[in-house]
LOTOR-723365 format. One record per residue (C-alpha): x, y, z. Coordinates in steps of 0.5 Angstrom, whole numbers, padded with zeros to 4 digits, always signed. Example, Ala and Ser with C-alpha at 12.3 -4.5 7.8 and 13.67 -1.06 7.14 Angstrom:
residues 2
+0025-0009+0016 +0027-0002+0014 
This chain:
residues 93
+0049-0001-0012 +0042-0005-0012 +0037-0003-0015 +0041+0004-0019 +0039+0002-0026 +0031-0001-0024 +0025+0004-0026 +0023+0008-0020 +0016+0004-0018 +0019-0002-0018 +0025+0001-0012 +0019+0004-0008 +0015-0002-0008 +0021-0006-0005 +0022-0001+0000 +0014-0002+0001 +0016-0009+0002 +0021-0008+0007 +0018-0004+0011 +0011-0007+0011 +0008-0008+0018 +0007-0014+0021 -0002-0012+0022 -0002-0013+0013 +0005-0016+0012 +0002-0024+0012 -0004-0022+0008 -0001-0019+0001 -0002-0022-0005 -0001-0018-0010 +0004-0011-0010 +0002-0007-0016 +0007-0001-0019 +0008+0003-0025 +0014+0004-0028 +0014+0011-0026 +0013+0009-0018 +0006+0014-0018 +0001+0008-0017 +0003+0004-0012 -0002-0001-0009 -0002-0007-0004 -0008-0012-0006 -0009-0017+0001 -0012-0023+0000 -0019-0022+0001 -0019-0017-0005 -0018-0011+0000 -0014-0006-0004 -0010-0001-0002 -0007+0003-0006 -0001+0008-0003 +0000+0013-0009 +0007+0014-0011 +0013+0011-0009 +0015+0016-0003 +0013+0018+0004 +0011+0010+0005 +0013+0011+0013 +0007+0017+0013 +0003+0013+0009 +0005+0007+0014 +0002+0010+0020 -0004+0011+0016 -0006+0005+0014 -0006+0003+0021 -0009+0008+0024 -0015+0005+0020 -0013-0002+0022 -0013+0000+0029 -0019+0003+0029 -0024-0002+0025 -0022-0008+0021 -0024-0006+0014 -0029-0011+0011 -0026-0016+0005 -0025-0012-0001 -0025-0005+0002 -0021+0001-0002 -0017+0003+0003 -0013+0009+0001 -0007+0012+0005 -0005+0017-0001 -0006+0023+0002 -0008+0027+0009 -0015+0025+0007 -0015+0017+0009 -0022+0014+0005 -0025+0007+0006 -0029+0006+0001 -0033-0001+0000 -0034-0004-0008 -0042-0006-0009 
């Protein structure tokens, strides 16, 4: 089947792509992935990085994300970070 010989992150970054909500959908420049599918990261295109962790619970992580963009918008260049339970928005100076 597709994708059964291709390194674990580049499939979850796939998956992410296929299930990306339309509210960061048209704003991805960049997905990032290591080989091993343990740091995943979406980069928009004002420089906000999110970053998922690995490549697994991606509908979990999801919801996050949009929990975050629903209850503020992010300021250009944030670090949003839905890897875990503990959701942090951190802004680089």
């Amino acid at each position: 089947p597709a994708g059964a010989y291709a390194p674990v992150g580049h499939v979850g970054a796939a998956r992410l792509a296929d299930v990306l909500t339309g509210t960061v959908r048209d704003r991805v420049a960049e997905l990032r992935v290591d080989a091993a599918g343990t740091d995943l990261q979406v980069i928009l295109d004002d420089s906000t990085r999110i970053r998922f962790g690995a490549a697994r619970d991606l509908f979990d992580k999801l919801v996050r994300l949009e929990t975050v963009f629903t209850a503020s918008s992010p300021p250009a260049g944030s670090i949003i970070d839905v890897s875990t339970d503990e959701v942090t928005v951190s802004s680089v100076s």
